[in-house]
C-alpha positions as CSV (number, residue, x, y, z in Angstrom):
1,X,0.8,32.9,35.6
2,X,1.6,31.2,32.4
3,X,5.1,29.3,31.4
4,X,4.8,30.9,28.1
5,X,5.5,34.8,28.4
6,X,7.1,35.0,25.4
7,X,9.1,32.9,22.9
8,X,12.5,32.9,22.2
9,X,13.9,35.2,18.9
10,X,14.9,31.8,17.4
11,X,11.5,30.9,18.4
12,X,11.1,29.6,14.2
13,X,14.4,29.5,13.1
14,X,16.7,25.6,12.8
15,X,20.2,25.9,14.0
16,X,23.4,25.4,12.3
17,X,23.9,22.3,14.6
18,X,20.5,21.2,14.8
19,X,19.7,18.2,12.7
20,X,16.8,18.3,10.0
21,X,14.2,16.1,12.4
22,X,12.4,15.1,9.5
23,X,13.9,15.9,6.3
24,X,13.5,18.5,3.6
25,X,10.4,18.4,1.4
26,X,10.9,20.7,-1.3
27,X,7.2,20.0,-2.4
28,X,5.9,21.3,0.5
29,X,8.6,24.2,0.9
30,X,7.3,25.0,-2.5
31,X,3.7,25.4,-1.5
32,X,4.1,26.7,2.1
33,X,6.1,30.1,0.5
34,X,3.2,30.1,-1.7
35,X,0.5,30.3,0.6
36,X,2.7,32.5,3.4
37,X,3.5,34.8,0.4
38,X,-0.5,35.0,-0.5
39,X,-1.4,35.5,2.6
40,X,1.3,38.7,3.4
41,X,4.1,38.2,5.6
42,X,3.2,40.6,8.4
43,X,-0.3,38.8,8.3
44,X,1.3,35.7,9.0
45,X,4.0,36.6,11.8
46,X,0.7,37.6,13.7
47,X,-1.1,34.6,13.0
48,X,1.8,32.1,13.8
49,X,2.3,33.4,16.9
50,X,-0.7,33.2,18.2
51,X,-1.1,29.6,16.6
52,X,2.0,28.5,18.5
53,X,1.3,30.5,21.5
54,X,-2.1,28.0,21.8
55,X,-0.3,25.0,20.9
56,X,2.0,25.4,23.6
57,X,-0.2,26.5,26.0
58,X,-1.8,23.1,25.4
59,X,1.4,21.0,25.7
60,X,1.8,22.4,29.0
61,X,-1.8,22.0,30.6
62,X,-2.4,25.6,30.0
63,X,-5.5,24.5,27.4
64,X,-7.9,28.1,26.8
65,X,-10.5,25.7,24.7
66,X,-13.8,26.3,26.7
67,X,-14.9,22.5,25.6
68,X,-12.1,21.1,27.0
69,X,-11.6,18.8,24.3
70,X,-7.4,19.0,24.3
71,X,-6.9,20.2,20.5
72,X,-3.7,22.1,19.8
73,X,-5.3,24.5,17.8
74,X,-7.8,27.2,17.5
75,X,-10.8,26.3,15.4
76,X,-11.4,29.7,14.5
77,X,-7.9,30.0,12.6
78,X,-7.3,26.0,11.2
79,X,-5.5,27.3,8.1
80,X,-2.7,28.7,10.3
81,X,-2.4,25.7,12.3
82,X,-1.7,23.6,9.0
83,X,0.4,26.0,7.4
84,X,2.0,26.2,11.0
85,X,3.1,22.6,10.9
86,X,3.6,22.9,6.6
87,X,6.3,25.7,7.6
88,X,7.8,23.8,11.1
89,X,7.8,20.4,9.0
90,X,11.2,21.9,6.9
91,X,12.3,25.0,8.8
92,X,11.4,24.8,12.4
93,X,11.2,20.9,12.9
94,X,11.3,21.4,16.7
95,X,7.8,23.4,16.6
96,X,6.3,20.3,14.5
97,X,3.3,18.1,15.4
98,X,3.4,15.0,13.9
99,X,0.2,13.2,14.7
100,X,-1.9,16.1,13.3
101,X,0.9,16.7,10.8
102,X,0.7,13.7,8.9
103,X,-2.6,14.5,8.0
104,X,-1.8,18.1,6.6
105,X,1.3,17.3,5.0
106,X,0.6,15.1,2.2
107,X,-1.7,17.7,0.7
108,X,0.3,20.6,1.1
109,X,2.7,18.6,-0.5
110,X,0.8,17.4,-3.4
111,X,-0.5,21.0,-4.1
112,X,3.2,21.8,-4.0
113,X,4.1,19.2,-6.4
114,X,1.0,21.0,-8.9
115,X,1.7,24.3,-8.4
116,X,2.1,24.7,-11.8
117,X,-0.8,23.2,-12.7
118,X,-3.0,25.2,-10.1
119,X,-1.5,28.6,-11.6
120,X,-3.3,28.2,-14.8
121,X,-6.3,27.6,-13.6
122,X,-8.7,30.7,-14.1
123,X,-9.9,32.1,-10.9
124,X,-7.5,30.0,-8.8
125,X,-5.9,33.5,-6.9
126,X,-9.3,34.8,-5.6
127,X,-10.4,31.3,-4.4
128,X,-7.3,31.0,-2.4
129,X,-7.8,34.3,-0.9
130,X,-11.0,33.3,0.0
131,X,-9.5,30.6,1.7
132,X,-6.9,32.1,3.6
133,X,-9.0,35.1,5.1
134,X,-12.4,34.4,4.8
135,X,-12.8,30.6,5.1
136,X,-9.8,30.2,7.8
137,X,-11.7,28.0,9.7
138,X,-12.8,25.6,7.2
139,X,-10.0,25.0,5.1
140,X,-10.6,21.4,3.9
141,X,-12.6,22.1,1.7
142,X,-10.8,24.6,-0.2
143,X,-7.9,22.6,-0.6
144,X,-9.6,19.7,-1.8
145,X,-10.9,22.0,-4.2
146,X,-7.2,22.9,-5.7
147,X,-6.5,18.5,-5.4
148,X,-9.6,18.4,-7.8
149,X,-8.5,21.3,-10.1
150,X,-5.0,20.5,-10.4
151,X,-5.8,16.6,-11.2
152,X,-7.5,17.7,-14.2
153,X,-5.0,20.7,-15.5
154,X,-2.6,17.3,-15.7
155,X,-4.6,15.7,-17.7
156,X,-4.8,18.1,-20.5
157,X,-7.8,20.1,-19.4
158,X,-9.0,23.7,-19.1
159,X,-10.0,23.9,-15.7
160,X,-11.8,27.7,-14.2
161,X,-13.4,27.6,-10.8
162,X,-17.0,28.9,-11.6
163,X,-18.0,32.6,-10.4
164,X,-19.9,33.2,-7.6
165,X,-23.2,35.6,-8.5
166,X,-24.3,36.7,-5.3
167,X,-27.9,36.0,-5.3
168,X,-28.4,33.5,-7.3
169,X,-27.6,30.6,-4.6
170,X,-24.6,28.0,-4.7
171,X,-23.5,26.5,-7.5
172,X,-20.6,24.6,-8.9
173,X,-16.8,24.4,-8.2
174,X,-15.2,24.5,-11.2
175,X,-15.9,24.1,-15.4
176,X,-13.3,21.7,-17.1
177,X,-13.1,21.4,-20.9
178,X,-11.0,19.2,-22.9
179,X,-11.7,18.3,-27.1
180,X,-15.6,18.3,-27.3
181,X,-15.8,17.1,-23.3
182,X,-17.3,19.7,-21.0
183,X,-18.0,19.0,-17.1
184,X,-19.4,20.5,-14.2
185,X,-17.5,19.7,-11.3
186,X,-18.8,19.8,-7.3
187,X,-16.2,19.2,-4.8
188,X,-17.3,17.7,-1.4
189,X,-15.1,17.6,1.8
190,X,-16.6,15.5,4.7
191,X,-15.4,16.4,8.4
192,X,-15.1,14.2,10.7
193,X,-18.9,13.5,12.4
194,X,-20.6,14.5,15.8
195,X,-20.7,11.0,17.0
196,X,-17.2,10.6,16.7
197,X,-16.4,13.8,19.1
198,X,-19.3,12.8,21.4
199,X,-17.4,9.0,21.8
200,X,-14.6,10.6,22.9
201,X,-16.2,13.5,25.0
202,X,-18.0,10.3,26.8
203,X,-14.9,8.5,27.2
204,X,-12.5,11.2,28.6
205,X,-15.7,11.6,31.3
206,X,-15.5,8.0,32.0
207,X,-11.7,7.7,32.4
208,X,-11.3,10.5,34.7
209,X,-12.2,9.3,37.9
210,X,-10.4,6.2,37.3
211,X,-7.2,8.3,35.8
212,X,-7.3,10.3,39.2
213,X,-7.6,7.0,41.5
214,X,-4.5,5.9,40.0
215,X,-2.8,8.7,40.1
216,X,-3.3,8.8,43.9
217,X,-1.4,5.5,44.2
218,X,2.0,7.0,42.7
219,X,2.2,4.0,40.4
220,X,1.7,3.6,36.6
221,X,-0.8,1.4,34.9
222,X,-1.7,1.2,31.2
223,X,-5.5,-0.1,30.6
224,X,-6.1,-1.8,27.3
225,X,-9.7,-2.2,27.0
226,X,-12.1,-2.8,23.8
227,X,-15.9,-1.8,25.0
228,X,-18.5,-4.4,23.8
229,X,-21.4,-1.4,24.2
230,X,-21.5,2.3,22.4
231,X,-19.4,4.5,25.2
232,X,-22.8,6.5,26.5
233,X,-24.3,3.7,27.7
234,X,-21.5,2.4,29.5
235,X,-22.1,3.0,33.5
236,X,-20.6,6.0,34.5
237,X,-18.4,4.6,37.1
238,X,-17.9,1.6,35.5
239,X,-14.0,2.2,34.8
240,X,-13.8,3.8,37.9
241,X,-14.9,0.4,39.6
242,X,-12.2,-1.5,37.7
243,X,-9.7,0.7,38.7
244,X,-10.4,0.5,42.2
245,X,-10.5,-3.7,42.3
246,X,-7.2,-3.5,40.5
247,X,-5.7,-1.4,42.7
248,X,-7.2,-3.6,45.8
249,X,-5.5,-6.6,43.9
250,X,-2.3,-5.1,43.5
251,X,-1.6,-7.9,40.5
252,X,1.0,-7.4,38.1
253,X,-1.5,-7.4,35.6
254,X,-5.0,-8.9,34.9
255,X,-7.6,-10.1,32.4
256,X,-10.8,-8.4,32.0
257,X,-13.7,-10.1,30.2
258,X,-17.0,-9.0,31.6
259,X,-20.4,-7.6,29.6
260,X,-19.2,-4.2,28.8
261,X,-15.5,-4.9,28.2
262,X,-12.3,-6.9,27.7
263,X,-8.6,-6.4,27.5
264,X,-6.0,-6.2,30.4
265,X,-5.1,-4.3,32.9
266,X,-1.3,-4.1,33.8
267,X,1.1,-1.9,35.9
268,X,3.5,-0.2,33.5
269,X,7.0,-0.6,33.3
270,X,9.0,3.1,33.1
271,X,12.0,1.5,32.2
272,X,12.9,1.6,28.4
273,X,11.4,5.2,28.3
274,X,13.4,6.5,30.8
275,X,16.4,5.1,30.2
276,X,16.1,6.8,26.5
277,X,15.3,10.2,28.3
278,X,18.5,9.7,30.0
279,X,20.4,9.4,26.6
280,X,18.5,12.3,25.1
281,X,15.0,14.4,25.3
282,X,12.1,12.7,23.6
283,X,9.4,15.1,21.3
284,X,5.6,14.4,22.9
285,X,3.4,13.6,21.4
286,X,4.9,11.2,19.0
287,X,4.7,7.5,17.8
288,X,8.2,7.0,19.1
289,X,7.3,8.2,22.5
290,X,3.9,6.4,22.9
291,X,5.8,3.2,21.5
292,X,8.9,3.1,24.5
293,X,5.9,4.0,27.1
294,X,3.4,1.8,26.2
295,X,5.1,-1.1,24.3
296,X,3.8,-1.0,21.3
297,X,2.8,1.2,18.5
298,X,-1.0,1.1,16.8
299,X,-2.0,2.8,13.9
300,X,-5.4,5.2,14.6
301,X,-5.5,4.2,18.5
302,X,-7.7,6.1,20.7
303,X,-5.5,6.8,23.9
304,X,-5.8,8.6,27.6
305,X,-2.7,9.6,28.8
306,X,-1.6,11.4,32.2
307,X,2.0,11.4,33.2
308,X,4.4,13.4,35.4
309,X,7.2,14.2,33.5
310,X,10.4,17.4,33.1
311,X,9.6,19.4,30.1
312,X,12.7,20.3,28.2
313,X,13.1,23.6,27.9
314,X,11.1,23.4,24.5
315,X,7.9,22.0,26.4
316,X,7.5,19.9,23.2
317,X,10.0,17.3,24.3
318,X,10.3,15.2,27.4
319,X,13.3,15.2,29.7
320,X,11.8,12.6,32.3
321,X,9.1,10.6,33.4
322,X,8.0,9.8,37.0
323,X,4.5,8.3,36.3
324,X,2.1,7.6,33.7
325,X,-1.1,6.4,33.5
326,X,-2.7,5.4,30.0
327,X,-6.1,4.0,28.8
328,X,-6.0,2.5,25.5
329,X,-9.6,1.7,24.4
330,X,-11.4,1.0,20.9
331,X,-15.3,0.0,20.6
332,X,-16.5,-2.8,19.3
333,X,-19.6,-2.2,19.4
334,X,-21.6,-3.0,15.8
335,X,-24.1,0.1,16.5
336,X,-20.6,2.5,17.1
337,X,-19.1,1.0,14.2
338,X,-22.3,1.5,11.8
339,X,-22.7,5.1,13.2
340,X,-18.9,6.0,13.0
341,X,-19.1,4.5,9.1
342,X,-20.9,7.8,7.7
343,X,-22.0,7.9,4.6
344,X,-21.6,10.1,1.9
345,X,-25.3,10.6,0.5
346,X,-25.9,13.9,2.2
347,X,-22.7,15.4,0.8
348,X,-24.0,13.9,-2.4
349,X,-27.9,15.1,-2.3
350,X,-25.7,18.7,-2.1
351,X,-23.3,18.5,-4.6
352,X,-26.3,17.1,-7.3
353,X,-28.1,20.2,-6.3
354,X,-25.5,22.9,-6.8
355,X,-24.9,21.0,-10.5
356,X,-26.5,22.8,-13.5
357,X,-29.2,20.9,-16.0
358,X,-27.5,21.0,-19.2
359,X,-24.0,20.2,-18.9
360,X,-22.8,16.9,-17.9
361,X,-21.6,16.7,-14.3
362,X,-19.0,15.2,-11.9
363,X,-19.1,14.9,-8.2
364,X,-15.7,14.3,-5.8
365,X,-15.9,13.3,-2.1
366,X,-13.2,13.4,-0.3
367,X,-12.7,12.4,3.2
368,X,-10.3,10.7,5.8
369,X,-10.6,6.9,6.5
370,X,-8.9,7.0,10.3
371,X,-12.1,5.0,11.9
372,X,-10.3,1.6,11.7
373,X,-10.9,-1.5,9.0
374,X,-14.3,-2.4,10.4
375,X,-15.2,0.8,10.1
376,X,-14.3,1.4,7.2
377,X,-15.5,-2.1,5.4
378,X,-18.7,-0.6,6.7
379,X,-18.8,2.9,5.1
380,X,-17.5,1.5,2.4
381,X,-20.0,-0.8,1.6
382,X,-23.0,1.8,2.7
383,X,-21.1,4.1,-0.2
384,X,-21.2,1.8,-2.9
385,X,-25.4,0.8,-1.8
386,X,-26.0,4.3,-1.8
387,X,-24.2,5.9,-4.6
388,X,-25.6,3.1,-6.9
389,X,-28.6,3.8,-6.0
390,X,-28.8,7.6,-6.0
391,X,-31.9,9.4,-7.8
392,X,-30.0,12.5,-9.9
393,X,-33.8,13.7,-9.9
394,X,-33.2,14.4,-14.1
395,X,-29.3,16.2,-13.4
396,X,-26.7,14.7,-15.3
397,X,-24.8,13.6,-13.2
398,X,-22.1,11.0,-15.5
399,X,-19.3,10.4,-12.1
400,X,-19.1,10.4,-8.7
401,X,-15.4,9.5,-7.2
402,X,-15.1,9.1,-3.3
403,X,-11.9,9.8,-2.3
404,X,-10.8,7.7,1.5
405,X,-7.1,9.4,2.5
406,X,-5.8,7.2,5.2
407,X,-2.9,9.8,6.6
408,X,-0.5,7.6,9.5
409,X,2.5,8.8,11.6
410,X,4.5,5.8,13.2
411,X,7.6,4.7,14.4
412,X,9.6,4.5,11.1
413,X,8.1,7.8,9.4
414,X,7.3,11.6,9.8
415,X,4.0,10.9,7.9
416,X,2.5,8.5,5.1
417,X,-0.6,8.3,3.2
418,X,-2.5,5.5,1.9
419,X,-5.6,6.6,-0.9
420,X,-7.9,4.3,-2.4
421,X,-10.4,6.0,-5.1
422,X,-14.0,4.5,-5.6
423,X,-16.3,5.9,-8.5
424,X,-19.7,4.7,-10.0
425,X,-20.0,6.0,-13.8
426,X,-23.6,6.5,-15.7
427,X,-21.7,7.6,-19.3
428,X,-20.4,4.7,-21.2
429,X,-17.0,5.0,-22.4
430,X,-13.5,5.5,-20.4
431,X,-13.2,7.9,-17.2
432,X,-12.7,11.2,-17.3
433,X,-9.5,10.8,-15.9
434,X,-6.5,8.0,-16.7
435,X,-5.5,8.5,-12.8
436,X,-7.7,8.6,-9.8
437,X,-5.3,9.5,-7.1
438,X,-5.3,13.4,-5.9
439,X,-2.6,13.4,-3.3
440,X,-0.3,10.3,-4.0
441,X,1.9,11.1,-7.2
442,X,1.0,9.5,-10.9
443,X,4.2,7.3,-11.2
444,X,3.3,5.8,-8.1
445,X,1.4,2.8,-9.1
446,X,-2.2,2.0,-8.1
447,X,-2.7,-1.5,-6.6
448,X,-5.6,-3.6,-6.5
449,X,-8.5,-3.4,-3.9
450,X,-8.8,-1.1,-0.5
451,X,-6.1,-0.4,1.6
452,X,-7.8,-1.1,4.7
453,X,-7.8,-4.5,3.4
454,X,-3.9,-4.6,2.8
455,X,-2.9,-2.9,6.3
């Protein structure tokens, strides 16, 4: 029988004595009434309900995804997860989730910020109805989409998204004009790739066994261990083996350095996490929770985690701990890293397609950099070979901008961005555009370089 049999009337209101857990971002209050508003409010008490009822179910172990892959949300309905956390972020801050969060709210925000812009751009109303009914389970790239649009409404442009004439195949996101300049625009959103999912499908296989042999000993242990080899070739009871000898050992901690991996092993200390549950309940997941369990905090760190803990009465914090056992684990291996790096010359091949012959053309790829700085160095590097290189096959395609959003919750912040813009021009002259950024805000100046190489 499930914990969840119903939610409390408060269930998404903030109490007069409950503190703001994260602030107030009138942005994103701006843009979040907008969408709830578009979208009809009886509509949306249906849909956030069943959005929370899922991401509950999954903080508690009560998981319906047949894949087992431990997401919060339901694929089928993404919008209403991000305009779940948009709304939680200001009004219901107990309901919020901030690793996923921090990637939604910086562009719910920006869009906020623009609304004004976005309103006078022709078409803009029946694109976002698209979005928020028909395209629920995409919505990426319909938001990047309004990023695009409302970049060039600020700087002086007349910006329509182009119509849609059923049979006649897919064509172009929107037609900008400004002066005698006319462009036809493609927005591209990459997802994150197959190979990605399959690492970690691989590694939660791998870690199972030995997650379960630890558990059997009562203790907790936290396994920090970078894999020389790509995961699916690594044997299948390989962690399960090191497990076992560590547990044999009983050591304090150890030093692994063998052909498929290195990094320690180590029995974890409870201590500073539990004696901050006993002062107060702690929200999971979280930076600040990972960072008393573990001892540190990393920025994009793949981690395993099994503990025994007291839910609060809001399963979403922690009252105590008894046990946890944690695998931290990256892969260096240069085959992972190259595959992980994707390019964006599909997405490009695409977006030059849907462009028509005679007017000149610009291309935007956007796409989150979370893969680490080797990984992305190496996409970076495959991007600038590939987009130099690319054959328009006679389209004229003048600009392509690739757009890496680097999105971070930590210890000291509810959510941060980092965006570094790369373009290749064809047409001589000055850039369409005097500021490249979609998400961060124009007086926020630009710095030098790739932000990967400044973290």
């Amino acid at each position: 029988m499930s914990r969840l049999l119903e939610f409390p009337p408060d269930m998404y209101e903030l109490h007069e004595d409950e503190p703001r857990l994260f602030g107030h971002n009138k942005d994103l209050k701006r843009y979040v009434e907008h969408l709830k508003s578009a979208m009809g409010q009886a509509e949306w008490r249906v849909r956030r309900d069943a959005t929370a009822k899922r991401f509950y179910q999954s903080l508690v172990g009560e998981n319906p995804e047949p894949a087992g892959m431990g997401r919060y949300f339901d694929n089928r309905d993404l919008f209403a997860w991000y305009l779940f956390l948009g709304e939680a972020f200001n009004d219901h801050p107990q309901n919020y989730e901030v690793v996923y969060g921090c990637r939604v709210i910086p562009v719910l925000s920006a869009l906020g910020r623009n609304l004004d812009n976005l309103e006078r751009v022709t078409g803009y109303s029946d694109r976002l109805h698209r979005l928020i009914f028909k395209e629920r389970s995409q919505p990426n790239g319909g938001l990047f989409e309004f990023l695009v649009a409302a970049k060039y409404v600020s700087e002086g442009y007349e910006v329509a998204f182009h119509p849609e004439k059923p049979g006649r195949g897919r064509t172009h996101d929107l037609d900008v004009k400004r002066g005698g300049d006319c462009f036809a625009i493609e927005c591209k959103r990459m997802e994150s790739g197959q190979y990605h999912e399959k690492e970690r499908a691989a590694m939660r296989g791998l870690w199972k066994p030995a997650s379960q042999a630890l558990v059997r000993t009562g203790g907790s242990y936290c396994f920090d261990l970078t894999f020389r080899t790509e995961v699916e070739t690594i044997p299948i009871d390989y962690l399960r083996r090191v497990a076992l000898r560590f547990i044999e050992r009983d050591a304090d901690n150890e030093i692994i350095y063998d052909d498929v991996s290195y990094g320690t092993l180590r029995k974890l200390d409870l201590g500073p996490l539990q004696s901050a549950l006993a002062d107060s309940s702690w929200m999971h997941p979280g930076p600040k929770y990972n960072n008393l369990l573990l001892g540190s905090y990393r920025r994009y760190e793949s981690l395993l985690l099994a503990h025994k803990v007291r839910f609060s009465p809001n399963p979403h914090f922690i009252d105590a701990i008894d046990q946890a056992v944690a695998l931290r684990w990256a892969c260096a291996s240069e085959a992972a890293i190259d595959k992980r790096a994707r390019d964006v010359i599909g997405k490009l091949v695409e977006a030059n397609d849907q462009l028509p012959e005679g007017v000149s053309g610009i291309v935007h790829i956007g796409f989150e950099a979370l893969g680490g700085d080797a990984v992305e160095q190496r996409r970076f590097e495959k991007i600038k070979a590939s987009v130099s290189a690319f054959d328009t096959r006679g389209k004229p395609l003048d600009y392509v901008f690739c757009h890496y959003f680097s999105p971070e919750a930590s210890i000291d912040e509810a959510w941060a961005i980092d965006e570094t813009t790369h373009y290749h021009k064809k047409r001589p002259g000055p850039l369409p555009l005097g500021h490249l950024s979609l998400v961060t805000p124009q007086d926020v100046p630009f710095d030098a370089g790739v932000h990967w190489r400044r973290s």
